[in-house]
C-alpha positions in Angstrom: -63.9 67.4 98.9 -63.3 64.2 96.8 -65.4 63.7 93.7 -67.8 61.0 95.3 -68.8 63.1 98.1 -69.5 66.2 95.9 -71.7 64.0 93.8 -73.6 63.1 96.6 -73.8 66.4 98.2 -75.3 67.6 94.7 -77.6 65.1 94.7 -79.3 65.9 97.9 -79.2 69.4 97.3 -81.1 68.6 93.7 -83.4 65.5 95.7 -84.5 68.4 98.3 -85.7 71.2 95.7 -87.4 68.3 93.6 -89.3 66.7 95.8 -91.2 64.0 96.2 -92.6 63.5 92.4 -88.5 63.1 91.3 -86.0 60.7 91.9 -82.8 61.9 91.9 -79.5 59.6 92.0 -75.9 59.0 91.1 -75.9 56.7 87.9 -72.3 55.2 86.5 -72.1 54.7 82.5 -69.6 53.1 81.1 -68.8 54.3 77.7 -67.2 53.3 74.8 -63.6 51.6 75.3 -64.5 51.1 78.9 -64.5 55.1 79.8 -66.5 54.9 82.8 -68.6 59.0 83.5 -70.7 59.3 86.6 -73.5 61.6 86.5 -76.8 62.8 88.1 -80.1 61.0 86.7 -83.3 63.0 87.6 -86.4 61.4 87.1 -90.3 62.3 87.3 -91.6 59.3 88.3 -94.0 58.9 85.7 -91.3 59.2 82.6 -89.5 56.2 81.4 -86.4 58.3 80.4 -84.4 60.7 82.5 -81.9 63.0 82.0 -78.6 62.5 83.2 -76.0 65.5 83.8 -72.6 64.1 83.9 -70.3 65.4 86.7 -67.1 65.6 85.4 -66.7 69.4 84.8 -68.8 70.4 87.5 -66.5 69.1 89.9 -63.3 70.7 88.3 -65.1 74.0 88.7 -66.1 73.8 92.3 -62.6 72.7 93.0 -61.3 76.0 91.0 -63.5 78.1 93.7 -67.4 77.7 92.2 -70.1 78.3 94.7 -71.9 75.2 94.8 -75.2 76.7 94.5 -74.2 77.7 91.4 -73.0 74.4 90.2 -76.7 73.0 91.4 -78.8 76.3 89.5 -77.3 75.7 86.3 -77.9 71.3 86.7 -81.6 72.4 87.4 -81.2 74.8 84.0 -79.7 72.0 82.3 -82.4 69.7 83.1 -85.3 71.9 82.5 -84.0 72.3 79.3 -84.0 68.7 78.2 -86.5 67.1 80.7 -89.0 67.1 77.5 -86.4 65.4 75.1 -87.1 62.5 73.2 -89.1 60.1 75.7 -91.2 56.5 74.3 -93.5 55.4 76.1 -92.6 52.3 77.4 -95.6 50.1 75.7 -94.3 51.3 72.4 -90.7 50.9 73.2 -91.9 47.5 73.4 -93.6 47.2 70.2 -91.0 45.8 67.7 -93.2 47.1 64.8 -92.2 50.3 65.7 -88.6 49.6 66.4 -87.6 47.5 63.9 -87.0 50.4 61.3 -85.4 52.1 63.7 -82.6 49.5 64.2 -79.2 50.8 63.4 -75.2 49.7 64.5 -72.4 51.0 65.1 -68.6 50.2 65.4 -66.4 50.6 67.9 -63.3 48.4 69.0 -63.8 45.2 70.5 -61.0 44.5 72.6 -61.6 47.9 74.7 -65.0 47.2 75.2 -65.0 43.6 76.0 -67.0 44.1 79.7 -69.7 46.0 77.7 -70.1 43.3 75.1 -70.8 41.0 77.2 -74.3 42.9 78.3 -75.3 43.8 74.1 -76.0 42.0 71.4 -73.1 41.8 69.0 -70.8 40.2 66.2 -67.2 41.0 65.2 -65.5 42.7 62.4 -61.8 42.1 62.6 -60.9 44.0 65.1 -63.9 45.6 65.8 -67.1 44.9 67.1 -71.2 46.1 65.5 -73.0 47.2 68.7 -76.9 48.4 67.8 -79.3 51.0 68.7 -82.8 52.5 68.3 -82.6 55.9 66.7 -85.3 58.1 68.7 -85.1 60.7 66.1 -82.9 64.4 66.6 -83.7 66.2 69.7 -82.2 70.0 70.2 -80.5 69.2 66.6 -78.6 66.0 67.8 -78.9 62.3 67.0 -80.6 60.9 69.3 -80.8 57.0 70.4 -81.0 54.4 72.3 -78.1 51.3 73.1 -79.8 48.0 72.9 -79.0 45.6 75.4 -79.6 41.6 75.5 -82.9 42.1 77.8 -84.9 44.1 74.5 -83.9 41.1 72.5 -86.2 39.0 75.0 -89.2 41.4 75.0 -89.1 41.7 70.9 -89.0 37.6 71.0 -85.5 38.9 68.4 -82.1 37.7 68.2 -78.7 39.2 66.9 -78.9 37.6 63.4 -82.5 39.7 62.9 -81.0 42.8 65.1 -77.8 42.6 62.0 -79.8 41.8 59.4 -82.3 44.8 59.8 -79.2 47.5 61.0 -77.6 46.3 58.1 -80.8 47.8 56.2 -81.6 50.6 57.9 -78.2 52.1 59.0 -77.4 53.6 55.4 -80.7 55.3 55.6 -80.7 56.4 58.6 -77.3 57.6 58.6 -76.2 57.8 54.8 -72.6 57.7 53.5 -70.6 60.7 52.7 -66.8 61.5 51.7 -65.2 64.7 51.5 -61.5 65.5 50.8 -59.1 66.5 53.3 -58.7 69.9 52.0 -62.2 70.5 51.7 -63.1 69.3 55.2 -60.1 71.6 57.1 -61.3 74.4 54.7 -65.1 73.9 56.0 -63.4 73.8 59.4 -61.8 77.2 58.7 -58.0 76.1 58.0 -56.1 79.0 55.8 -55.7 77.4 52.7 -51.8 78.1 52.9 -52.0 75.6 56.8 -53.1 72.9 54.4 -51.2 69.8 54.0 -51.1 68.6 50.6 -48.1 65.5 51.1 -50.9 62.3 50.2 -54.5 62.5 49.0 -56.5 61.8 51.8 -60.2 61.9 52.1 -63.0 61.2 55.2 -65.4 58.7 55.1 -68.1 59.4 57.6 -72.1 59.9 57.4 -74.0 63.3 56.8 -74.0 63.7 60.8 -70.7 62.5 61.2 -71.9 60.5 64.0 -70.4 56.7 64.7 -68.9 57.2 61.1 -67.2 54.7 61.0 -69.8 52.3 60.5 -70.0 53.1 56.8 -67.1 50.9 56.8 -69.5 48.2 56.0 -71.8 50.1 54.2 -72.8 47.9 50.7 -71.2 49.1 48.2 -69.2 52.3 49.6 -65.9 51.2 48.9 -66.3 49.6 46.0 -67.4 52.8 44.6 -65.1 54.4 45.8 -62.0 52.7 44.8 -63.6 51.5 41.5 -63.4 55.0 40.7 -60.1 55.7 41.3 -59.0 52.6 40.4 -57.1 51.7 43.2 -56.8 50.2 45.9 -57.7 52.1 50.0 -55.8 51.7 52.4 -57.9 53.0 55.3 -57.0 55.0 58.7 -59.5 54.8 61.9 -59.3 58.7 62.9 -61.8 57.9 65.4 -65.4 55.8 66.2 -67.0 58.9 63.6 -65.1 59.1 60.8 -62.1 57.3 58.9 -59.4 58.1 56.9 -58.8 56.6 53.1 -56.1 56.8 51.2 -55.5 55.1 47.4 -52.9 52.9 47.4 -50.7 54.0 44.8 -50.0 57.1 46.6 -48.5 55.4 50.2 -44.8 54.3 49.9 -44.5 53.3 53.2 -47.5 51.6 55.2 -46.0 52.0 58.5 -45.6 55.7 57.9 -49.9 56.0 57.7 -49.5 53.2 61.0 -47.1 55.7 63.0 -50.2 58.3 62.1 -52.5 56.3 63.4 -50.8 56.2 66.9 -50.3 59.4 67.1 -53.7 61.1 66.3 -55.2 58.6 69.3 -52.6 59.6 71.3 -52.5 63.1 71.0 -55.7 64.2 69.0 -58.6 62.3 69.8 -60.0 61.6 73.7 -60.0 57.8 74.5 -63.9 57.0 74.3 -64.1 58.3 70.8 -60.8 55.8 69.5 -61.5 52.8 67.2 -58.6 51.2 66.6 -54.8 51.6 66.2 -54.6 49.3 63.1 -54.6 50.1 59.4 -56.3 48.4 57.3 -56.4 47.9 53.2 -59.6 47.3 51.4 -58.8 45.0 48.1 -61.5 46.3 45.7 -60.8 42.7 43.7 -61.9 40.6 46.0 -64.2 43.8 48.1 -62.7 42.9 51.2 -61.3 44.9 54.0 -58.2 43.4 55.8 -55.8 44.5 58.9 -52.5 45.0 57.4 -50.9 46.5 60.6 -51.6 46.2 63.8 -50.1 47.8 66.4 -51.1 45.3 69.4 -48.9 47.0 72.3 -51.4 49.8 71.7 -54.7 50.3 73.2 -56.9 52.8 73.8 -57.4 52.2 77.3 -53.7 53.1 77.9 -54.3 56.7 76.2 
């Protein structure tokens, strides 16, 4: 059976035990760096916010010999569980009194996701692009939030400049700053000590949820900080959209060696919606500025 026609034999199976009070369809997301995930949205029709169940697994197990009822129990399970998550009502959703401290960004990379920037409010970062959302607060211990897109913008009576200005605010509260060594983070992890590399002084800058991480590459402040204390310049590795990679400067003898690095954790260790960007860049704690100093622009994520 090909993977449209299982979707849509799932969702009449899941529209005929809901009923009437539910609307059940096949919704398309694209996700970061264009990865597009097709899914089942069920909806009671008085909510404003439905679950959705993406489909990818579920259709690798029924073609490995799952009974299909099965599949269609355990999407009814999956939605019980979360059919009370974090839902605003819409009137208040609305209400940019109660949104505006909510207001947060992210980064991701802006080539990759050109299609999707066209549809959000937006501005560029070198090579990358700040993308916003309404944090709706942790739900079953995970971040929880909500993309905006250009039609919010008209019903606050905002624009991006106010959407930046406020995310710029709120996202270092919301999400604050944190950096841990290498070693300590693969210890944490549960790495023998012995497994450890120890060949350059790394150390991850993320946020306490290491969630979209990588935004606290624009954090006020963060770098400065940082490199002020250990006196040196960073040169700086994007490990993925949640976290990134700093290194001092004096310790790198050869830039393209931390380059080749770059190309082949996104190739090899980290899936293609979660990559930010195959260039490395320096940040020159004189002038507080963060520059590309390789970029690898045969490489993109989309060819992962």
């Amino acid at each position: 059976m090909r993977y449209d026609d299982f979707n849509e034999l799932v969702r009449s199976k899941l529209a005929g035990i809901c009923g009437p009070e539910f609307s059940v369809s096949i919704y398309e997301a694209m996700k970061n760096n264009s990865v597009m995930h097709k899914g089942i949205s069920i909806k009671e029709n008085d909510k404003w916010i439905a679950p959705t169940i993406y489909m990818d697994e579920f259709y690798t197990d029924y073609c490995d010999g799952r009974d299909i009822e099965d599949i269609v129990n355990e999407i009814l399970r999956i939605y019980s569980e979360n059919r009370n998550g974090p839902d605003v009502e819409a009137e208040r959703f609305s209400d940019f009194e109660w949104v505006r401290d909510r207001i947060f960004f992210k980064l991701i990379n802006a080539h990759e996701n050109a299609a999707m920037l066209q549809k959000v409010p937006s501005f560029g970062y070198l090579d990358l692009a700040l993308v916003f959302g309404v944090y709706m607060g942790n739900f079953r211990n995970a971040f929880s939030s909500v993309m905006i897109r250009r039609e919010h913008m008209e019903i606050w009576h905002t624009d991006e400049e106010e959407l930046r200005t406020l995310a710029l605010r709120n996202t270092p509260r919301i999400l604050p700053s944190a950096i841990w060594t290498m070693k300590d983070l693969l210890y944490d992890m549960g790495a023998p000590a012995a497994d450890i590399p120890n060949e350059i002084p790394m150390y991850i800058l993320s946020n306490k949820e290491r969630i979209n991480g990588a935004a606290a590459l624009i954090y006020n402040g963060v770098l400065k900080k940082f490199a002020d204390n250990l006196g040196n310049d960073l040169f700086i590795l994007p490990s993925s959209v949640h976290e990134l990679i700093l290194v001092p400067e004096c310790d790198v003898r050869d830039p393209d060696y931390l380059t080749d690095m770059i190309a082949e954790v996104n190739d090899t260790q980290v899936s293609r919606e979660e990559i930010l960007s195959y260039s490395l860049y320096r940040y020159y704690r004189d002038e507080d500025e963060v520059r590309i100093v390789r970029s690898m622009k045969g490489k993109k994520a989309a060819a992962v």
